[in-house]
C-alpha positions in Angstrom: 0.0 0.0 0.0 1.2 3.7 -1.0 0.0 7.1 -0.5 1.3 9.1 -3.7 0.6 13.0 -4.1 -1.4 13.4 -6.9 -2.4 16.6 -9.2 -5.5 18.5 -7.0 -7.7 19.5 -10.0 -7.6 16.3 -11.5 -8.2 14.2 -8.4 -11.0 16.3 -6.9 -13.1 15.7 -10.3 -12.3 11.9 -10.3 -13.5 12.0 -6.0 -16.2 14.0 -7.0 -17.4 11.6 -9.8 -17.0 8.3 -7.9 -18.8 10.1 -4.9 -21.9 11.4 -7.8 -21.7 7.8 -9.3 -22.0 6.0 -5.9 -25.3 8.4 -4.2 -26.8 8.6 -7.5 -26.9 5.3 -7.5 -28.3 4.7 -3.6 -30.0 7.7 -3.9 -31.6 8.2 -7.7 -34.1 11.0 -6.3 -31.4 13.2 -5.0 -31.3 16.8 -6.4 -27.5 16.6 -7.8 -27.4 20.2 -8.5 -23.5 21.6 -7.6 -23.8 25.8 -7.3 -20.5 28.0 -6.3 -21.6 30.9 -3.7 -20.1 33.4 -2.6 -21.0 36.1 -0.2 -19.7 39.6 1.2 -21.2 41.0 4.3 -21.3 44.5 4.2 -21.9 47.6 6.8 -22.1 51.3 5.7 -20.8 50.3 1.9 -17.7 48.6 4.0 -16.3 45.0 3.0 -16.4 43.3 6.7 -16.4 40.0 6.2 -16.2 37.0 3.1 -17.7 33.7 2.4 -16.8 31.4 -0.6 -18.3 27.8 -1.0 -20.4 25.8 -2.8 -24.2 24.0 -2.5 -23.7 20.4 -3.5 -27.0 18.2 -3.4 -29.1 19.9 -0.4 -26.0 20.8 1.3 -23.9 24.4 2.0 -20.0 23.8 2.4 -17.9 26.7 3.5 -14.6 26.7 1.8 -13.3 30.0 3.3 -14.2 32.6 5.7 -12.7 35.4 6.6 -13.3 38.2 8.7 -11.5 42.0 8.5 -9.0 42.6 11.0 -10.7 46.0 12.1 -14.3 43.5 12.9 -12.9 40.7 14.4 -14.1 40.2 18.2 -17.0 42.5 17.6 -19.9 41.6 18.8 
């Protein structure tokens, strides 16, 4: 047995399509809808926070969040 690094883009698309192929077929009814988001949280026309992820079947998954340094700890 061997782990062995392996190009990201490519593997991520061969995961993902063993993981689609496998629940489609347990699941046929499953919406398999994939959506990119991506959100900006505003206050007075000022950037204070990010959010980038993606809606894959019924699910949100945050890939990154991040936060200004002036509005961190804020409540």
């Amino acid at each position: 047995m061997s782990i062995e690094q392996a190009p990201y883009k490519e593997n991520r698309e061969k995961t993902l399509a063993g993981i689609e192929a496998y629940t489609k077929e347990k699941m046929p009814d499953l919406d398999m809808r994939y959506e990119e988001v991506s959100f900006v949280y505003k206050e007075a026309n000022k950037v204070l926070g990010r959010i980038v992820g993606h809606v894959h079947w019924d699910h949100l998954s945050v890939e990154l969040f991040y936060i200004e340094a002036n509005t961190r700890g804020r409540a």
